[in-house]
N, C-alpha and C positions, 0 to 999 in steps of 0.2 A: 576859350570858354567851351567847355562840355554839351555837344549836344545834346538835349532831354527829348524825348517821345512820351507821349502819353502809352500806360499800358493796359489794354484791353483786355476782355476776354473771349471766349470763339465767338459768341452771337454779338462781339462787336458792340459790346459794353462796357466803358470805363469802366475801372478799378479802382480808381483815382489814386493808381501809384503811378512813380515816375521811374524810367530806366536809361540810363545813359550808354549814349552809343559806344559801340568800341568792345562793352561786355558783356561776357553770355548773357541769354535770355532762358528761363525757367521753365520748366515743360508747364503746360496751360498761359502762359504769356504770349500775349500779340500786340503787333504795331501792325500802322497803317503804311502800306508804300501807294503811290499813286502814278499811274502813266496818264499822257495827256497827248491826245493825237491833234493835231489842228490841222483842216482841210481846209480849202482855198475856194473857189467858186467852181475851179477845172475838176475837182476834184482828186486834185494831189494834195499828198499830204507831206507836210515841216518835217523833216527828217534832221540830223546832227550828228556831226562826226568826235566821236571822241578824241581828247586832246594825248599829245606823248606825256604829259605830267598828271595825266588819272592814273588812281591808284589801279584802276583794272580796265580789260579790253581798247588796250589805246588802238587811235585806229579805226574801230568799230563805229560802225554807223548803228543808229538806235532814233528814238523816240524820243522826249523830252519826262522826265519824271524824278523820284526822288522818295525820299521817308519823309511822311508828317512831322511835325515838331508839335512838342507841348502845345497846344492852345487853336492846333490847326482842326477843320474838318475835313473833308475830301476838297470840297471848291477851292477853301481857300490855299490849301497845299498845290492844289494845282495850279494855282494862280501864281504864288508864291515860288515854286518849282521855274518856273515856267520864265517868270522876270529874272530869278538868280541866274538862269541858264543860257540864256537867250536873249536878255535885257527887254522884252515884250510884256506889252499890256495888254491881255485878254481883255475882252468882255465876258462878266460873269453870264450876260444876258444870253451867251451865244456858246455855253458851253451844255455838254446831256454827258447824263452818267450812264454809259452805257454795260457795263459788266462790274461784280465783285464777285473775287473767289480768294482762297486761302491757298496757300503753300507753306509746310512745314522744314523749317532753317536745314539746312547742310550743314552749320558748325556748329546750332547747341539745339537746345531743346524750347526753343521758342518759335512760333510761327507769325507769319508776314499775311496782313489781308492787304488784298488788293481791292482799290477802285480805278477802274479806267474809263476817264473820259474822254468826250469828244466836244473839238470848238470848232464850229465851221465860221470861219473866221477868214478874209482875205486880210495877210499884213507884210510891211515893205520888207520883203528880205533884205533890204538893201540896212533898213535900222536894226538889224541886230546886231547883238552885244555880246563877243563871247565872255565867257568864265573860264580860263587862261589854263586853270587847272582841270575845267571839266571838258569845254568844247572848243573846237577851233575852225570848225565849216559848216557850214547850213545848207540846204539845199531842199523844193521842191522836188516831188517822187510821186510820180503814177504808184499805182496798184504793179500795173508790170514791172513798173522799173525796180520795184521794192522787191519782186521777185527773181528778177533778173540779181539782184543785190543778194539776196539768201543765198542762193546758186552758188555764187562768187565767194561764197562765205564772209562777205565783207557788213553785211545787217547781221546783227544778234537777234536769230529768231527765236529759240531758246526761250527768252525772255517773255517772249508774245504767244501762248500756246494758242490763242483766240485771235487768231489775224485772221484766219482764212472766215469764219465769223464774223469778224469786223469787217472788211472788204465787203462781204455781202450785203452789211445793213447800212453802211456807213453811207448811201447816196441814196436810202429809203425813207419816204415820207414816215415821219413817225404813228400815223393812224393804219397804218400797212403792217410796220411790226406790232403795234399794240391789237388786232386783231387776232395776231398768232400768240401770244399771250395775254390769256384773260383777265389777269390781275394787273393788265396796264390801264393805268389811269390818266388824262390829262384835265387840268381844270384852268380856266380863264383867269389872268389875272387884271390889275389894271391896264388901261388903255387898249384893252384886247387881247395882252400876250398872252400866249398859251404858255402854260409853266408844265415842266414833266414832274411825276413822282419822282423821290430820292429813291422810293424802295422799288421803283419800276425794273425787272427783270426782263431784258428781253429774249424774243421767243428762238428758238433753234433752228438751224437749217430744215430746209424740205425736204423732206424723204424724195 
């Protein structure tokens, strides 16, 4: 059966056409891809190694993520991403969206938005699940070691142009980065939880 993606336009507003994987995409068409980091308490983060039966970068250590499908949002994609991949259940409650940006296709005339989240999350490496076709090892990864990995050429940084960003914010109280952007917001929800904006943008390196 055909994968469908919902197709978007740049500000990240349905169209409400559908486009199937596999075929060009139209100049002003976008899908959604979504990466998903999950941190641990140590502050390492789920890393994965790509399997010899993916269709690209076997081998390659990477991050957990994947294209939206019809009817997905960013959460639930990454939710969804996340158990196909790894056979894990996130808590939604323990996930932050931490960046979106765009990139425009290498093969057609369609462009790709990105959301990337983050779950700090502690879960059993020992229960994961691979997907036979996508992954075949798991592994927690410091900040160095993930760097010591790019070096090696064996992490696809490439893919990550906001690591050295993400590294920075990723073990920051979120009222530390919402001071360095003003348009961040947090509001209370039941039982106390703090919930983040969807549209929160966080702020940039310090000069």
């Amino acid at each position: 059966m055909a994968e469908l993606w919902d197709v978007y336009d740049i500000n990240r507003n349905k169209t409400g056409r559908l486009h199937e994987r596999g075929k060009p995409m139209n100049a002003g068409d976008c899908h959604f891809i979504v990466q998903v980091w999950i941190m641990n308490s140590k502050g390492e983060f789920l890393i994965s190694k790509q399997s010899k039966q993916t269709e690209w970068h076997k081998g390659i250590w990477m991050t957990t993520g994947g294209c939206a499908v019809t009817g997905d949002d960013g959460l639930s994609a990454a939710l969804r991403e996340t158990k196909e991949e790894l056979g894990l259940d996130l808590n939604p409650k323990n996930g932050q969206l931490f960046k979106q940006y765009s990139e425009p296709h290498i093969n057609d005339d369609g462009t790709a938005l990105f959301d990337i989240w983050i779950f700090r999350q502690d879960v059993d490496i020992s229960k994961v699940v691979f997907q036979l076709d996508e992954t075949c090892d798991a592994m927690w990864a410091s900040k160095e070691k993930i760097r010591l990995m790019i070096g090696d050429g064996i992490f696809m940084s490439e893919w990550y142009p906001y690591i050295d960003e993400l590294f920075y914010f990723c073990d920051k109280p979120f009222w530390e980065i919402g001071y360095q952007d003003k348009t961040a917001s947090t509001f209370v929800g039941e039982m106390g939880t703090v919930l983040f904006s969807r549209s929160t943008r966080l702020g940039s390196l310090p000069d």
